[in-house]
C-alpha positions, 0 to 999 in steps of 0.5 A: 361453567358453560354447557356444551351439547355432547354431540357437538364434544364428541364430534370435536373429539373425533375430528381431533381424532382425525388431524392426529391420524392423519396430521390433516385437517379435519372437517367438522360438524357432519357425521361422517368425517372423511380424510384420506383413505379413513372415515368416521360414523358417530351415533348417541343414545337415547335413540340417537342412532347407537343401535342402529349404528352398530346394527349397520357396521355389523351388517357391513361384514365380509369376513369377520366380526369380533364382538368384546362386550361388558353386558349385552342383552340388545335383541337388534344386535344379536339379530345382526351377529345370527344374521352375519354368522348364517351368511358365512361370515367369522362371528365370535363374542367374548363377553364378561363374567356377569353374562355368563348365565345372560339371555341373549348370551344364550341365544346367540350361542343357540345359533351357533355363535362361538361365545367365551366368558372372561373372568381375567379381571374384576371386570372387563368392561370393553365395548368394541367389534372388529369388523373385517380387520379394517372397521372399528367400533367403539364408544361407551354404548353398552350392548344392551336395551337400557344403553339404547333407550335410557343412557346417555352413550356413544358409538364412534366407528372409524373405517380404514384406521389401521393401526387402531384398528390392529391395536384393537384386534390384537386385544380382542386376540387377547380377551379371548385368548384368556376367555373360556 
């Protein structure tokens, strides 16, 4: 069986992604892709770009951000949501049941992050933020020091995308909804 270099598997993907929402073509092999009035940012870890990635998307809010995380424990990260939240902009964070008691959880509720628990299920183990209705990001890449140093991750962030992005908002409504 051939190796395939997993950056090169999830920018196909992506660009597939693409041709589907947009039945265009698709450019690949940059990281960003560009069809219509929709856009891809794709970053890795470790020590790819996945922090970073997330920290920008986060820094790029207007209005809202809406955090559903199965662990979360990345400092970079809480910095970007306090910072966004002191700017005025809508920050809430619903989380799994195994954070209940987490550091950073504790920290960003500190600063006044509104912050819920969902115990709904065995394990809710979402990984995505909406950010402003419009942004969308999503990948395997856990919210946590170990995602970013020593996993194997992913962060894919579509702009402009706008029924998966309003799939996705009407499930952060639901996590949260169920969450305490």
């Amino acid at each position: 069986m051939k190796k395939i270099n997993s950056q090169i598997l999830m920018r196909t993907i992506a660009a597939s992604l693409l041709c589907f929402l947009t039945l265009q073509p698709a450019a690949v092999g940059a990281a960003a892709y560009a069809e219509t009035a929709t856009m891809f940012e794709d970053a890795f870890s470790p020590r790819q770009g996945a922090t970073e990635l997330v920290v920008k998307t986060i820094n790029e809010a207007k209005k809202s951000v809406h955090v559903a995380a199965y662990s979360f424990t990345s400092k970079p990260i809480a910095e970007a949501l306090i910072t966004a939240h002191d700017k005025g902009v809508d920050v809430e964070v619903v989380l799994d049941k195994s954070q209940r008691n987490g550091r950073m959880v504790q920290y960003i509720k500190d600063h006044g992050i509104p912050t819920r628990i969902n115990d709904h299920y065995a394990i809710m183990h979402d990984k995505f933020i909406v950010i402003d209705e419009k942004t969308l990001e999503l990948g395997s890449f856990n919210y946590t020091a170990a995602a970013e140093k020593r996993n194997a991750e992913n962060v894919l962030v579509l702009h402009g995308a706008g029924k998966i992005v309003e799939d996705y908002s009407k499930q952060w409504e639901k996590l949260w909804g169920e969450a305490k």
